[in-house]
Each structure stands twice: as structure tokens, then as C-alpha cells.
N, CA, C and O atoms as CSV, one atom per row, in Angstrom:
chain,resi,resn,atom,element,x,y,z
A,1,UNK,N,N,97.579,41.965,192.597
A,1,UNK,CA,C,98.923,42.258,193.041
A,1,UNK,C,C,99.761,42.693,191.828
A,1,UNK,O,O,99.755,41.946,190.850
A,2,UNK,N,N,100.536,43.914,191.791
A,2,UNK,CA,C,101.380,44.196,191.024
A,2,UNK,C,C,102.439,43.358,190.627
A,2,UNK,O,O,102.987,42.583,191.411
A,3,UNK,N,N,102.776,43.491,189.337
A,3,UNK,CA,C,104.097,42.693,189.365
A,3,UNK,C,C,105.251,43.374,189.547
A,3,UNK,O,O,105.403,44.563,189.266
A,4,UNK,N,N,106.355,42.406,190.171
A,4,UNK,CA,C,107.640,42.881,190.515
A,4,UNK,C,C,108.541,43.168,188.804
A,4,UNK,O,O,108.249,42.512,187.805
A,5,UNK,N,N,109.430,44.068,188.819
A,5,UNK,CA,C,110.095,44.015,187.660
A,5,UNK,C,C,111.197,42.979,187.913
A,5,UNK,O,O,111.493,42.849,189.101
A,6,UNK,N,N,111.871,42.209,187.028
A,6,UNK,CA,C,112.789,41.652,187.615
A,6,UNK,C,C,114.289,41.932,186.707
A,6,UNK,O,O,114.192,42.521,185.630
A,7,UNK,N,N,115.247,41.616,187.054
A,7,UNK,CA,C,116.343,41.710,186.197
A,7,UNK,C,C,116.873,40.196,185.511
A,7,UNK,O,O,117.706,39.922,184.647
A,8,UNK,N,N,115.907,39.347,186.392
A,8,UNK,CA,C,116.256,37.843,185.382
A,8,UNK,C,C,114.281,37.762,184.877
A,8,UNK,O,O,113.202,37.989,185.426
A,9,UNK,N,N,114.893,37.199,183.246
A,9,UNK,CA,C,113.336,36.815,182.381
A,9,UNK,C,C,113.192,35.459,183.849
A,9,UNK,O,O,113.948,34.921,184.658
A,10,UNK,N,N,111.569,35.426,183.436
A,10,UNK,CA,C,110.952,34.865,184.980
A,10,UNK,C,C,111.074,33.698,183.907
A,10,UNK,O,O,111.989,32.940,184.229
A,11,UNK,N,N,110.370,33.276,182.604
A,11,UNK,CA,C,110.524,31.820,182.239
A,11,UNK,C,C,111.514,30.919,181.449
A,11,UNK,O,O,111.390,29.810,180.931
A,12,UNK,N,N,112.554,31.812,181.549
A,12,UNK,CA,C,113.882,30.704,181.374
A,12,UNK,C,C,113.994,30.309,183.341
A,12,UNK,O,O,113.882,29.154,183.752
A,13,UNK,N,N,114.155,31.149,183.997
A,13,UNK,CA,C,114.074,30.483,185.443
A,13,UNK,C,C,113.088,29.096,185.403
A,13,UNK,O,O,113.374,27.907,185.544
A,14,UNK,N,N,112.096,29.627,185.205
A,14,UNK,CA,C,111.111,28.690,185.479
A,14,UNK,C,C,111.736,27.128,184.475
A,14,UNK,O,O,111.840,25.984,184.918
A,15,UNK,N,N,112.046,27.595,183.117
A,15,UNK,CA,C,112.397,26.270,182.476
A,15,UNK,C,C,113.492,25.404,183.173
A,15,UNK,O,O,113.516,24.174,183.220
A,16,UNK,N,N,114.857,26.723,183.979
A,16,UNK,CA,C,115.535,25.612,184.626
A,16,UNK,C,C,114.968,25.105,185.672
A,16,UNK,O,O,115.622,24.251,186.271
A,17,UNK,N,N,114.127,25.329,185.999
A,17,UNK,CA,C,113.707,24.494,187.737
A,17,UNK,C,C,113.305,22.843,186.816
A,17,UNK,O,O,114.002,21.835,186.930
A,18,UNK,N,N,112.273,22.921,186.106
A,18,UNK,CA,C,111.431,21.858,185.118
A,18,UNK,C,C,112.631,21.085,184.483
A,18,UNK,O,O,112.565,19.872,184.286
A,19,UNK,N,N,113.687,21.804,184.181
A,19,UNK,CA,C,114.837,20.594,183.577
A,19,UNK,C,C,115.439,19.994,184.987
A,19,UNK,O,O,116.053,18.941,185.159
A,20,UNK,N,N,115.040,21.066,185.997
A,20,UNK,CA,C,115.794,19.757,187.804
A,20,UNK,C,C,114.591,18.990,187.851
A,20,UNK,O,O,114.515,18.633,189.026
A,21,UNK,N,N,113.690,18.575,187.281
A,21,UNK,CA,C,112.516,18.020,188.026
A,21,UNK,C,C,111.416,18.460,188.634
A,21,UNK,O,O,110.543,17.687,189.028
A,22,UNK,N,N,111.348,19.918,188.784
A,22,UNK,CA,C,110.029,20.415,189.083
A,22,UNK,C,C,109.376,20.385,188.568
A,22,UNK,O,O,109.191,21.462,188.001
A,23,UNK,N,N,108.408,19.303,188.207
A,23,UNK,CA,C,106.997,19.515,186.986
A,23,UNK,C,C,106.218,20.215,186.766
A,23,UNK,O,O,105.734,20.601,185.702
A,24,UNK,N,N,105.911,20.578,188.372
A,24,UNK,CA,C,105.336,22.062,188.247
A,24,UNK,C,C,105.798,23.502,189.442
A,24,UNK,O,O,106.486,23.294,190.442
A,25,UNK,N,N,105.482,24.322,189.223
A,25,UNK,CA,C,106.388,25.544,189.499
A,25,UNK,C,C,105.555,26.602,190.254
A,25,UNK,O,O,104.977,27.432,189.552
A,26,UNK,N,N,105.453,26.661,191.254
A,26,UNK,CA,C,104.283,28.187,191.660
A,26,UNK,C,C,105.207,29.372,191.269
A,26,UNK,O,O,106.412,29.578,191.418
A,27,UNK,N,N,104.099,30.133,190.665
A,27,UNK,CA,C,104.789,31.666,190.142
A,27,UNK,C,C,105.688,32.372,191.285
A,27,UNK,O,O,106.777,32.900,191.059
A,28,UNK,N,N,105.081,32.301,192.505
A,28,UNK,CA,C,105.631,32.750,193.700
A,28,UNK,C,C,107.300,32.178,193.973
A,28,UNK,O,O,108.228,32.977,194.095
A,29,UNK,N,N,107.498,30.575,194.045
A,29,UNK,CA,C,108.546,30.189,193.395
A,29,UNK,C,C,109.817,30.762,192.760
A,29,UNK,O,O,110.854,31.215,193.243
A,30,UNK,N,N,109.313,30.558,191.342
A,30,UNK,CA,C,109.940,31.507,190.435
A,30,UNK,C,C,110.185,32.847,190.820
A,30,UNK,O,O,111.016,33.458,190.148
A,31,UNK,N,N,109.558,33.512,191.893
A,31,UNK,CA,C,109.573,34.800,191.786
A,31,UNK,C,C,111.257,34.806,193.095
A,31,UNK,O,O,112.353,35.290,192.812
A,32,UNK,N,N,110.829,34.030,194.594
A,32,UNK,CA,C,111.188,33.958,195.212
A,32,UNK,C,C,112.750,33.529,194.734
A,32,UNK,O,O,113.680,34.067,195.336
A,33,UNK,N,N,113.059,32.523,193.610
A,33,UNK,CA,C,114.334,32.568,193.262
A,33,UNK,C,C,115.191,33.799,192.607
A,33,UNK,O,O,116.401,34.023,192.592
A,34,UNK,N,N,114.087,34.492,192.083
A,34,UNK,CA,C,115.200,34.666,191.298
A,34,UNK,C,C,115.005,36.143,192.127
A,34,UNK,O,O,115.240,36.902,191.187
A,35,UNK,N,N,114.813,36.758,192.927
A,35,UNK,CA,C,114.971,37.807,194.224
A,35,UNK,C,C,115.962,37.198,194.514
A,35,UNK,O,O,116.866,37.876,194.027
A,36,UNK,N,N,116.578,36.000,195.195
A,36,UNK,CA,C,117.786,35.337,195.690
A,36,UNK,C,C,118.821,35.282,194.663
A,36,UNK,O,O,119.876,35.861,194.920
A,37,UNK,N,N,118.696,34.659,193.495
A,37,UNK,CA,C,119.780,35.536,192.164
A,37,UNK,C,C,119.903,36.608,192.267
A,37,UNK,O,O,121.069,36.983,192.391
A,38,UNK,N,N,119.151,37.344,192.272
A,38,UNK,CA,C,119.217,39.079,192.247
A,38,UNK,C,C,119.951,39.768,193.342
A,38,UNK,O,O,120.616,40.783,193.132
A,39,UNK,N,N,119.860,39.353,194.214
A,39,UNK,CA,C,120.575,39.626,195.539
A,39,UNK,C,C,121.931,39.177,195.197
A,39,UNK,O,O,122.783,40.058,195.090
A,40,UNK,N,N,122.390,37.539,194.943
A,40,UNK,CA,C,123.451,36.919,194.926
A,40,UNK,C,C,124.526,37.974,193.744
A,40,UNK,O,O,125.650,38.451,193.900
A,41,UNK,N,N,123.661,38.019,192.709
A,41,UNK,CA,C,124.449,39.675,191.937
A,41,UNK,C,C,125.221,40.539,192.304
A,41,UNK,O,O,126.396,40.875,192.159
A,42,UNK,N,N,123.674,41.053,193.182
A,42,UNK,CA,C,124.111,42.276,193.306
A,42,UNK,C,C,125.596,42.402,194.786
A,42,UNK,O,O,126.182,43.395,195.220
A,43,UNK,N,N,125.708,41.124,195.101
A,43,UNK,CA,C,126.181,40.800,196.444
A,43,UNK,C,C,127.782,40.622,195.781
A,43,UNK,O,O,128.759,41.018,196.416
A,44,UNK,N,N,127.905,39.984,194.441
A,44,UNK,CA,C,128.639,39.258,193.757
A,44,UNK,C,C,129.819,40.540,193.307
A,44,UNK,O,O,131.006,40.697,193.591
A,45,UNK,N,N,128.734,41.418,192.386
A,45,UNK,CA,C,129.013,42.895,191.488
A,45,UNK,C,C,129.598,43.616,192.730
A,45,UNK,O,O,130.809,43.797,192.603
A,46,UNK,N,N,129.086,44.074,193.888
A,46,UNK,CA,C,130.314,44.504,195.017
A,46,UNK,C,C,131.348,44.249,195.195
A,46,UNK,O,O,132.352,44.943,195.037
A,47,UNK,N,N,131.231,43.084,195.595
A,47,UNK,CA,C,132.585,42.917,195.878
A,47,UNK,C,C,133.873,42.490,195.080
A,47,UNK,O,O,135.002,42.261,195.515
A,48,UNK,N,N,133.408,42.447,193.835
A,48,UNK,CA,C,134.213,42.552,192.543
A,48,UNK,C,C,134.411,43.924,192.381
A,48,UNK,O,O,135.332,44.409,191.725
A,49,UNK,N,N,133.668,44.466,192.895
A,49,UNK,CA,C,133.961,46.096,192.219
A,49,UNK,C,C,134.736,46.738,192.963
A,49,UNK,O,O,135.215,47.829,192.653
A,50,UNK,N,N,135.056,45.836,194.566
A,50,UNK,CA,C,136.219,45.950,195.512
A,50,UNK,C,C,137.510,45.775,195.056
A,50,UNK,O,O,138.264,46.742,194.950
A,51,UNK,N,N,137.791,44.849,194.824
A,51,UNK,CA,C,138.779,43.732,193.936
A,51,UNK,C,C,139.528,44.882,192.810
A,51,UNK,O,O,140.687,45.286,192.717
A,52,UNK,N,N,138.421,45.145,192.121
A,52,UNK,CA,C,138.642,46.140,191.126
A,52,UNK,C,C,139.552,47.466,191.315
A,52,UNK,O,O,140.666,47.816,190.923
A,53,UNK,N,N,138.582,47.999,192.066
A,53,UNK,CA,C,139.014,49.279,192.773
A,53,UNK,C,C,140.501,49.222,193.486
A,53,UNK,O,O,141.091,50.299,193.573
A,54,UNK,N,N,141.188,47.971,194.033
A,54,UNK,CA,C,141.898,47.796,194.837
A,54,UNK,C,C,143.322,47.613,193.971
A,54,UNK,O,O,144.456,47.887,194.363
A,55,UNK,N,N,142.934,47.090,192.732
A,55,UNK,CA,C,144.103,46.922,191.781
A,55,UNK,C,C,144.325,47.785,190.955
A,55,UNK,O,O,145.058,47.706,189.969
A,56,UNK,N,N,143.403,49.076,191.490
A,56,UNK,CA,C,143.566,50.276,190.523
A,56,UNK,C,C,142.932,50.331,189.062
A,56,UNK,O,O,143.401,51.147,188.268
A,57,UNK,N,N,142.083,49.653,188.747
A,57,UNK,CA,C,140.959,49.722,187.457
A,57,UNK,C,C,139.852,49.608,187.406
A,57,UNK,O,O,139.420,48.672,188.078
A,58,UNK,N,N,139.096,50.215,186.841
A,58,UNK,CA,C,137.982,50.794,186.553
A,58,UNK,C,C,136.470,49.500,185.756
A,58,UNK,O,O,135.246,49.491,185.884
A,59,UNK,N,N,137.575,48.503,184.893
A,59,UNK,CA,C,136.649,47.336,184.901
A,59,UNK,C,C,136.944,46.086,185.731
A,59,UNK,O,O,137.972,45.583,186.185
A,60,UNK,N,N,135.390,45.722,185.756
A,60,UNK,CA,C,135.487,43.864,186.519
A,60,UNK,C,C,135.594,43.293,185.076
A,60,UNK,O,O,135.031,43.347,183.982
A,61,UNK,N,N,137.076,42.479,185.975
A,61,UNK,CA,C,137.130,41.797,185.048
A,61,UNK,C,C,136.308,40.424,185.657
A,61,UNK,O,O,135.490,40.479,186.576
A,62,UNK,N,N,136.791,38.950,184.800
A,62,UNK,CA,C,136.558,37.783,185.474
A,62,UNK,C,C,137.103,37.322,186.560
A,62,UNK,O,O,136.486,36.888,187.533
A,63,UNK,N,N,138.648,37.421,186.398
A,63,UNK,CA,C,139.065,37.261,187.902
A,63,UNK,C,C,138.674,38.064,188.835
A,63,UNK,O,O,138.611,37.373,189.851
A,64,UNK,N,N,138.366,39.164,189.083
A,64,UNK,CA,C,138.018,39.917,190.096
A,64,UNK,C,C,136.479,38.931,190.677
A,64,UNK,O,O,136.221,38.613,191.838
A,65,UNK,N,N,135.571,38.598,189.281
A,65,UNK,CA,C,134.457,37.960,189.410
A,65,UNK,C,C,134.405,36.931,190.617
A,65,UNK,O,O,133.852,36.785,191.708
A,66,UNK,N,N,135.443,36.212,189.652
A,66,UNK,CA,C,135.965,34.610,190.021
A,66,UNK,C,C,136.184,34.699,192.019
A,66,UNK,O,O,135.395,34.210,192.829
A,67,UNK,N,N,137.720,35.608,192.413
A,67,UNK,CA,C,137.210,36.041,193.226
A,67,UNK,C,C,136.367,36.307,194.275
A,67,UNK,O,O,136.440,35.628,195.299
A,68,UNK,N,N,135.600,37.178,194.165
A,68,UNK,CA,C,134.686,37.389,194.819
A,68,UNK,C,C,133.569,36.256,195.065
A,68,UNK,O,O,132.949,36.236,196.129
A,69,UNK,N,N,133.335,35.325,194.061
A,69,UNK,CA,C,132.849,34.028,194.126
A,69,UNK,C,C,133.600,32.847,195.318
A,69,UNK,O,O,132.996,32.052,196.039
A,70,UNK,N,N,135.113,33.073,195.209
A,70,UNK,CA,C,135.826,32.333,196.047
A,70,UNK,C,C,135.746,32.803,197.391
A,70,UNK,O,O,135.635,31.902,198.223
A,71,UNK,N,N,135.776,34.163,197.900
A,71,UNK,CA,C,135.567,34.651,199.034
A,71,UNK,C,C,134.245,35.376,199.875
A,71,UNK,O,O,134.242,36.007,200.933
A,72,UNK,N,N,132.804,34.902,198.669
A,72,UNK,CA,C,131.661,35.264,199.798
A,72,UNK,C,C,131.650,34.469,200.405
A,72,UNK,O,O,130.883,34.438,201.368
């Protein structure tokens, strides 16, 4: 099976699961989270870039971030 590229490194993920208590980790796991980070991003980066757009500027800032965190 090919590997997926990802936009998060797969073993700092993996180290935070092991600092919650997962002793051990299926790769699939790891993979399956951080597709759900990746999504939560890219879900995140929208609608900040709404926020953005709406106040008339061109960067996200944090509040726009913040935001969009408060209202998915």
C-alpha cells in the first residue's frame, strides 16, 4: 500500500497519543488522526478566511482564527 502524504509529521502524532497513554499505536491510527486534523484545518483555514474577507483584509489573523474555533 502506498503511503499517504500528510501535512502533519506522522511521529510527533504518534508521540502525543503515547504521552495520553497509548502504549501502543497502530500506524493506521496515527494515520486515521491526523486525516481528522487535516480536515479540522482545513475546515478551520475557511472559515477564518471568511472572517477575513468580511473585515476587508487579506491576512488571518488570530482572532479571525480564534473565531472560527468559537463558531464551528
Amino acid at each position: 500500500m502506498a503511503k499517504k502524504k500528510h501535512s502533519f509529521a506522522w511521529s510527533p502524532i504518534r508521540r502525543l497519543m503515547k504521552q495520553q497513554g497509548a502504549s501502543i499505536v497502530a500506524r493506521d491510527a496515527v494515520d486515521l488522526l491526523i486525516d481528522h486534523l487535516e480536515k479540522t484545518a482545513r475546515s478551520l483555514t475557511e472559515q477564518a478566511k471568511q472572517f477575513t474577507m468580511h473585515a476587508g483584509r487579506k491576512k488571518i489573523t488570530k482572532q479571525d482564527l480564534l473565531l472560527a474555533i468559537k463558531y464551528e
